[in-house]
N, C-alpha and C positions, 0 to 999 in steps of 0.2 A: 623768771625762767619761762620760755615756752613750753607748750605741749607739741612732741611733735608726734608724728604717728608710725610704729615700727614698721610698718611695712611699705611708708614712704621714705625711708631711711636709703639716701644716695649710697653708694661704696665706700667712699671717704667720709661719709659720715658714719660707717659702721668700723671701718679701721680705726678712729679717733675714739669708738667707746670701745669695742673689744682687743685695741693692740695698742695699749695703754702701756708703757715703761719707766724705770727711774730715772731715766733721763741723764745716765752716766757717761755715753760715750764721748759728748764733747767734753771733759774735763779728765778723762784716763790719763791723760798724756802728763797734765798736772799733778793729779793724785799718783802719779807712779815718782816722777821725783820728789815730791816731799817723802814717800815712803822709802824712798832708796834714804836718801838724808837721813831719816831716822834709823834706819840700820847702822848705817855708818857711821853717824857723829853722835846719836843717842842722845842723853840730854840738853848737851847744846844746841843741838837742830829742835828738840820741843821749845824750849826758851824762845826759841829765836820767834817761832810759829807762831807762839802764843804772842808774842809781842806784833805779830802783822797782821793776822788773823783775828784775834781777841781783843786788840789793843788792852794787854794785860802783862803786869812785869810779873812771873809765874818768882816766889819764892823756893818754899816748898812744894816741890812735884805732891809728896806724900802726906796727904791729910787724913788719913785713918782718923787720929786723935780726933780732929775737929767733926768728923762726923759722929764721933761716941760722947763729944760734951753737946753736939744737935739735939742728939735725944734724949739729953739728960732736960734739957734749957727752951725747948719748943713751947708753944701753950698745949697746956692739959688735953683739949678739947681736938686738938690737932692732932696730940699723940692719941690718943684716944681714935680718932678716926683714922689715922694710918696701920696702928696696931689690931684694928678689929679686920681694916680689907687685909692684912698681913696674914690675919687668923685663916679668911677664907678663901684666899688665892691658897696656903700652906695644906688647906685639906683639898682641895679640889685635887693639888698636885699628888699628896701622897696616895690618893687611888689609881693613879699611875705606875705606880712601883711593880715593873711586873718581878713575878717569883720565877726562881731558876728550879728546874722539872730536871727529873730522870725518870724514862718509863723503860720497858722491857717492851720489846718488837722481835718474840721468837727467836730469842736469843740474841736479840742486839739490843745493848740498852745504848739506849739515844737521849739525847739534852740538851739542854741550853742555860746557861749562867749569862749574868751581867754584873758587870765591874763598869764603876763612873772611871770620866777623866778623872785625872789627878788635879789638873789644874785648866782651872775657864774663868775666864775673863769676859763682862758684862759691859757694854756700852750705856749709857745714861744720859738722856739727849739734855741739852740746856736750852743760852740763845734766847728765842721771842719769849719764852714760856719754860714754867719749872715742869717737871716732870715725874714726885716722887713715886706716882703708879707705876713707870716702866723701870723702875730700879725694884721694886717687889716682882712686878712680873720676870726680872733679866735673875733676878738672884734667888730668888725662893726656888723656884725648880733644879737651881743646882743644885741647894744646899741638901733637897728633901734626895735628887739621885744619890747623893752621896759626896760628891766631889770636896776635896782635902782642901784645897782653897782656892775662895775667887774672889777674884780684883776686880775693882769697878774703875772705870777711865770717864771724867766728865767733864764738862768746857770748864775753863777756869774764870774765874771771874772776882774784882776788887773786894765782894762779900759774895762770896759759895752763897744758894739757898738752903736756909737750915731745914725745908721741909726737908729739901731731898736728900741734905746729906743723912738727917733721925730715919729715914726712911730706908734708905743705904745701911745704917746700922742696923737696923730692928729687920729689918731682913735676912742680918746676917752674913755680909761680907766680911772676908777677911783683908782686905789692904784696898785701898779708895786712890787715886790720884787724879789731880785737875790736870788732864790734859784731853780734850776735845779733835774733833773732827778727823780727818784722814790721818794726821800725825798721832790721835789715840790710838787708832786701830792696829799703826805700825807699832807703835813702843807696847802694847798688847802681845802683835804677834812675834817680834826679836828681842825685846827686852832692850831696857838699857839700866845705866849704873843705876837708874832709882828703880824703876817698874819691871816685875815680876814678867816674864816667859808665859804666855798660856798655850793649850792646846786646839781649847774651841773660843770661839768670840761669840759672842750673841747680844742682840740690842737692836731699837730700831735708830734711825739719825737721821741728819739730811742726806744730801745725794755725794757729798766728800764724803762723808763714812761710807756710804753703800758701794763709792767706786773705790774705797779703800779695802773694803772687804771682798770685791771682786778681785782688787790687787793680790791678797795676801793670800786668798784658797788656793789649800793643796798647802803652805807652810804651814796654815792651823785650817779646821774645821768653822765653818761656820754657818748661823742656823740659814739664810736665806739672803737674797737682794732686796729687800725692803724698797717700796717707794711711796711716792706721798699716801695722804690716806684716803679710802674708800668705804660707802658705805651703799646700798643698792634696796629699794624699799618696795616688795612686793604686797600691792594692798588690793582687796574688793570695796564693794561697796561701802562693806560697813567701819570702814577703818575712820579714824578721825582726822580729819584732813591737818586740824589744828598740829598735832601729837606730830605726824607724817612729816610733815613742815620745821618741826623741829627739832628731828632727829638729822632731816638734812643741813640744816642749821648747824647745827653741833658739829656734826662734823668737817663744814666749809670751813668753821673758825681755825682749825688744823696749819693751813695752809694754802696759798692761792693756787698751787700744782694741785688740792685733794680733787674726788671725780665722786658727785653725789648722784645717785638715780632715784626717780621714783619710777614703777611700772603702777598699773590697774587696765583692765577691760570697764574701769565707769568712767563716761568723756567728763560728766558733774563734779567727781574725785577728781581727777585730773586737772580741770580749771580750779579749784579750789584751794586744791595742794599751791600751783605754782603761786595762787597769789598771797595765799599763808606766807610761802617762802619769801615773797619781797617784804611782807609788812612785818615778818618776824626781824626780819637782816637789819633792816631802816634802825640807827643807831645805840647797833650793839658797839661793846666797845671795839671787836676789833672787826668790824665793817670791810674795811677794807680789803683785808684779807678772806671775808666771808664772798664778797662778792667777785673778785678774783677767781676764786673757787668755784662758783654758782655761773658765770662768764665761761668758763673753758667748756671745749667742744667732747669732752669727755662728761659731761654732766645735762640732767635735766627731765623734766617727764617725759613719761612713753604710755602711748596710749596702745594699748594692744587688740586685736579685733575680737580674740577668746584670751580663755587663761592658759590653755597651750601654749599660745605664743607668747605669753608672759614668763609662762615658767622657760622656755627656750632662750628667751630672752636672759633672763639673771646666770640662768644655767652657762651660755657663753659669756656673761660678763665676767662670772667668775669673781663677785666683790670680797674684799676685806670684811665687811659687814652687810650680813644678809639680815633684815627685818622683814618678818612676814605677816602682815597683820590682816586677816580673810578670817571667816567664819568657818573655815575647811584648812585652819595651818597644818595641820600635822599629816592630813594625805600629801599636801603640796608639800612639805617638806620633804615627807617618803619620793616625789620627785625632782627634787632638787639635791646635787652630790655635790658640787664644784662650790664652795663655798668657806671661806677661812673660821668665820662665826655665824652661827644664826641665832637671830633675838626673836622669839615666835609671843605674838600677841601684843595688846595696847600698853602693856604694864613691865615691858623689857627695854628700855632703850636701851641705846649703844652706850650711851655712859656707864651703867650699871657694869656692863663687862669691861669697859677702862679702867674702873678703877676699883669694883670692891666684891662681885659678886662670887667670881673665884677663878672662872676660868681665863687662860691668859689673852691678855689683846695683842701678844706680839705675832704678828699674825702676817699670811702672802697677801702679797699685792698685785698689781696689773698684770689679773691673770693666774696666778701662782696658784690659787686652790686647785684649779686642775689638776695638780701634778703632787701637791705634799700639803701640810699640814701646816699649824702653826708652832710657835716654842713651846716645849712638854719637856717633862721630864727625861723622855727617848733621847731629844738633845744631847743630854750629857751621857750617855751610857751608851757600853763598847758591847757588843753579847758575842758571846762566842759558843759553838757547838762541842758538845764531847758524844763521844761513841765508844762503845767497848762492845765487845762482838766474841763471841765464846767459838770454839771449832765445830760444833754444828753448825753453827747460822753463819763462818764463811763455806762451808763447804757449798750448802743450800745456794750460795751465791756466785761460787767460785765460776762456775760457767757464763754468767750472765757479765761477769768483770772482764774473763779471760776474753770474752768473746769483743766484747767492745772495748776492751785494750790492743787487740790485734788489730781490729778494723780501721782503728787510729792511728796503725803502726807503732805504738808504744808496748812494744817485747816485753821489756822491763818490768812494765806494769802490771804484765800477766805473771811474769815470772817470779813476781813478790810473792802473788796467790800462791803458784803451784809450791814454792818451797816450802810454805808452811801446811800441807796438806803431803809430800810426800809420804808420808807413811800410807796413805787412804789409795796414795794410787801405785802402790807396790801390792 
């Protein structure tokens, strides 16, 4: 990786790190008829998909069963470490549950209640790599909102992995099906003879799920447009170039579309990190795809002239994964908002929040912390407001409604109030 200097940053070279996307629109047009297919021919159109796509003869769509003998049948030590990140993704989530209020406001008691979907459905990526973390992260925060049941849709393949189907169970789904990519996401959101109707979809995938999921919003809910992964490393002097190197590392392994950063004000950090990055890459196993990763014009150090223009910097990039490792992380944090996770100091890498420390990695990309969160519990739950209002506290109001229901032209609206106060104005 080069070091380049942010304030020598061309225009096209700042569009390429800041207007970073899933890179869905040239295959829409694809991901829209297979999704139509799946509405309309329903399991036949998955079979068929899975045989051109998978190169797999799909039997059974519905493998529930076989992911509840995964987790009987897995090694010990495997269940064991999926069943403890289970534990702490499951508590992080339940401090999420907000409580429903009713307070009194001079006579108006005012509130808020939540009720989960009824029914949400989890994506569960396959392909190069298993994935049993984002089947805990896609299903535990249903299950702790509440949600009656949810179904998991995963690539199908000659032997399912049994991490991730024990993983699938022990998290607590209720119905599992192999079926993968853009044709998941439709039999997710219409159903067919075998796979369950959901409300919300949530998961991250490649970029056919992401432009299946932009297909299907508005017929169900879903958490986000995912794109490849991100992770953005804001460091001073004292950070370990070693350590720095290898979070960006980790995360190339992801995929050749990921967008790794590192930022500092030290030029010493800076050359250091980049060549960490090459000797750590140098034959891991998947190489190829790390340096793909490390290659795209979306990635690479930034040399900054202060840490203003460091912290401005992350702040517009807006990563998946924010590391901050400075001798001053938690003021710097205090100035940093736009950001999906942040991993603060030497002893947090980004793996720890993939896979076990509690909170979720499904998490915005290119961009997306700007504007919303990651998956929570919120996901699944619907809140709705109540009010009740006693005849003083509409009267107290009665003017201020009448007045700005007229000015809107809605009569009607006024004349709700005055009927119910006739007596006060006789």
């Amino acid at each position: 990786m080069n070091v380049r200097e942010i304030s020598e940053l061309r225009p096209d070279e700042r569009a390429a790190l800041f207007e970073r996307d899933a890179g869905i629109d040239e295959i829409r047009d694809d991901v829209r008829g297979i999704v139509d297919r799946v509405r309309e021919e329903g399991d036949v159109a998955i079979r068929e998909f899975s045989e051109e796509f998978d190169d797999v003869s799909v039997g059974n769509l519905d493998v529930t069963d076989a992911a509840a003998r995964a987790a009987e049948e897995i090694d010990d030590e495997v269940r064991e470490a999926v069943e403890t990140a289970a534990a702490n993704v499951r508590a992080f989530h339940e401090r999420q549950v907000p409580d429903d209020w009713r307070e009194d406001f001079d006579g108006r008691e005012l509130g808020r209640r939540y009720a989960p979907v009824e029914r949400a459905g989890v994506y569960v990526p396959g392909g190069t790599a298993a994935y049993p973390s984002s089947a805990l992260m896609g299903i535990i925060p249903a299950k702790v909102a509440g949600v009656e049941h949810v179904a998991v849709a995963t690539p199908p393949a000659e032997e399912l992995n049994p991490v991730t189907l024990a993983a699938i169970e022990i998290a607590g789904a209720d119905a599992v099906y192999q079926v993968g990519g853009a044709q998941g996401i439709a039999a997710l959101s219409y159903g067919t003879e075998t796979v369950d109707r959901v409300q919300t979809i949530v998961g991250p995938g490649n970029r056919w799920v992401t432009a299946a999921k932009a297909e299907v919003r508005g017929e169900v809910e879903i958490d986000f447009l995912a794109g490849p992964s991100e992770i953005a490393v804001l460091a001073d002097e004292t950070a370990d170039p070693e350590l720095v190197a290898a979070d960006l590392v980790a995360q190339a392994e992801h995929d050749t579309r990921a967008s790794v950063v590192a930022v500092t004000v030290d030029e010493e950090l800076a050359a250091e990190v980049a060549a960490e990055v090459e000797a750590q890459a140098t034959g891991k196993e998947r190489e190829e795809t790390i340096r793909g990763a490390l290659e795209s014009d979306a990635s690479g150090v930034f040399l900054a002239r202060s840490m203003s223009e460091a912290v401005l910097f992350v702040e517009e990039y807006a990563a998946e994964h924010l590391s901050i490792v400075a001798d001053d992380d938690e003021s710097l944090l205090d100035r940093v908002d736009s950001a999906g996770s942040v991993f603060l100091g030497p002893y947090s890498p980004v793996a720890a929040g993939d896979y076990a420390s509690g909170p979720n990695h499904v998490l915005p990309t290119g961009g997306g912390a700007r504007r919303y969160g990651g998956l929570s519990v919120d996901t699944f739950l619907r809140s709705t407001t109540v009010q009740r209002l006693d005849r003083d506290a509409l009267a107290g109001l009665s003017e201020t409604i009448t007045t700005l229901a007229e000015a809107e032209g809605l009569t009607a609206h006024a004349e709700s109030v005055r009927k119910r106060l006739e007596d006060d104005e006789d």
